[in-house]
Structure formats: C-alpha cells, structure tokens
Residue, then its C-alpha position, 0 to 999 in steps of 0.5 A: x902215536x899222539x897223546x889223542x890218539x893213545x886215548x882213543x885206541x886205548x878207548x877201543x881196546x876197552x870192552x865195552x869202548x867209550x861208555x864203559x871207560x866214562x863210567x870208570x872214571x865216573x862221568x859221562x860219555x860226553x864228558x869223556x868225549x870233551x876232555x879227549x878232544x879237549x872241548x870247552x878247555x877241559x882236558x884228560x887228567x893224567x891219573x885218568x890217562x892211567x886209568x884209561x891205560x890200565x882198563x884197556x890193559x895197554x901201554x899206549x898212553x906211555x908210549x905216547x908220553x915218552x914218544x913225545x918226550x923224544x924217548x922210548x917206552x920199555x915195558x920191564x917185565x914183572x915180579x915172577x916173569x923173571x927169565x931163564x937162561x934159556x929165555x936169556x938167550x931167546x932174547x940175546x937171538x931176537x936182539x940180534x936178529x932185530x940188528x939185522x933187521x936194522x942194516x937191512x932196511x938202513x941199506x934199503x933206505x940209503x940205497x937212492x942216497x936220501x932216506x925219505x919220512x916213511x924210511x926215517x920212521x920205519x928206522x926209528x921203529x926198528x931202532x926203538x925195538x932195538x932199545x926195547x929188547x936191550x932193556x928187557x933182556x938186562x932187566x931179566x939178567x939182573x933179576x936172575x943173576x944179581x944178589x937180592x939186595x943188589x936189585x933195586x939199587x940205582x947207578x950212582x951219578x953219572x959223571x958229567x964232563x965239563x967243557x974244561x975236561x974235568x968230570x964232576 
C-alpha cells in the first residue's frame, strides 16, 4: 500500500470519513483533500498521518512507511496483552502453519519455471506475515518469560564484518 492510499483507507475507516477527520485535525475538508493529493504543494504532515492512524484505529499509515522503507510493519502486543503458554504455542502452530503456506504457494509459483508479479507479491505477503508472527510471538516470550528489568533493555551492537574479516 502507497502513502496515498494509506490516507484514504485509513480515511474511510473513520466513522464519519473525510469530514470528521478534517475536523480532528482542525481544518477543512478541502484542506484535508489537497494535503492528501498533495494539491497546490501542501502535504500531510507526519503528526497528521498519526493522527489519522490512531482515529481510524489502524496501522495503515505504518504500514505504508515501513513497506516503502522496504520492511515490514509488526504490530507488538501491548502491556497487559502479554500471552500464556498456552497462546505461546497457538502462535508457534500458526507460525508453522504460515511455513507451509509459503512452500505451497513458492511450489505453485515455481511450478512453470518463473514466478510471475502477482506470484512475487503473494510471496512477499505470506513471507511478511511469517515476520510478523515471529516478532509477535518473541515479543510475548519475553514478556512472559524475562525478568522485569531484562525487558526494555536493547541488544548491544551488532558486530559488523569488515571486508578484512575482523569484526568491529
């Protein structure tokens, strides 16, 4: 999904569509409409974008900047949406279960010996859910599993390797 089209779905995903989120974000529906086609120069901010995001409680304009960024967006589960190990394994068998979903449709897509733009895309899609599901389910693992004050703290660097070998 293009930036543009993040704005407009997350724009008919807000009750009330394009008149109440130029009324959010305090101006007019022609304003909105120029800034969201970009008319006369003016553009949606990105704190606008946000705002847009959280009214129409989705993660399209996210998605849109990390899928043009040429990631993935993972949603991480919030504070007290922490899993079980029962959910733990739920999601370890979806994870799995999105694995095959992958091999089927590469065996699908390879079967003619090119895999085609609509093959290519519906790759990439199951291929980002795989990433998803995998941040997702260390997300909660940690949560249920790490001592409190391990949780918030980052990975140190990562060591780089230098074309010589030797890692910095």
């Amino acid at each position: 999904m293009d930036i543009r089209k993040a704005f407009l779905a997350m724009i008919r995903a807000t009750e009330g569509g394009w008149d109440a989120v130029a009324t959010h974000l305090g101006m007019s529906r022609s304003s909105l409409e120029n800034r969201v086609y970009e008319r006369k120069g003016q553009q949606v901010s990105t704190d606008d974008a946000l705002q847009m995001q959280a009214l129409s409680d989705t993660n399209h304009f996210a998605e849109a900047v990390a899928m043009r960024s040429g990631g993935v967006f993972v949603a991480i589960p919030g504070i007290g949406e922490e899993a079980d190990n029962t959910e733990l394994l739920h999601k370890f068998v979806k994870l799995t279960t999105r694995f095959g979903e992958l091999a089927r449709r590469h065996d699908e897509a390879t079967a003619d010996g090119e895999i085609d733009a609509g093959e290519k895309a519906d790759l990439i899609a199951i291929g980002n859910g795989i990433h998803q599901s995998v941040q997702e389910l260390l997300h909660c693992s940690f949560n249920l599993h790490c001592k409190p004050e391990t949780l918030g703290v980052a990975p140190g660097p990562v060591p780089v390797r230098q074309a010589s070998g030797v890692r910095t």
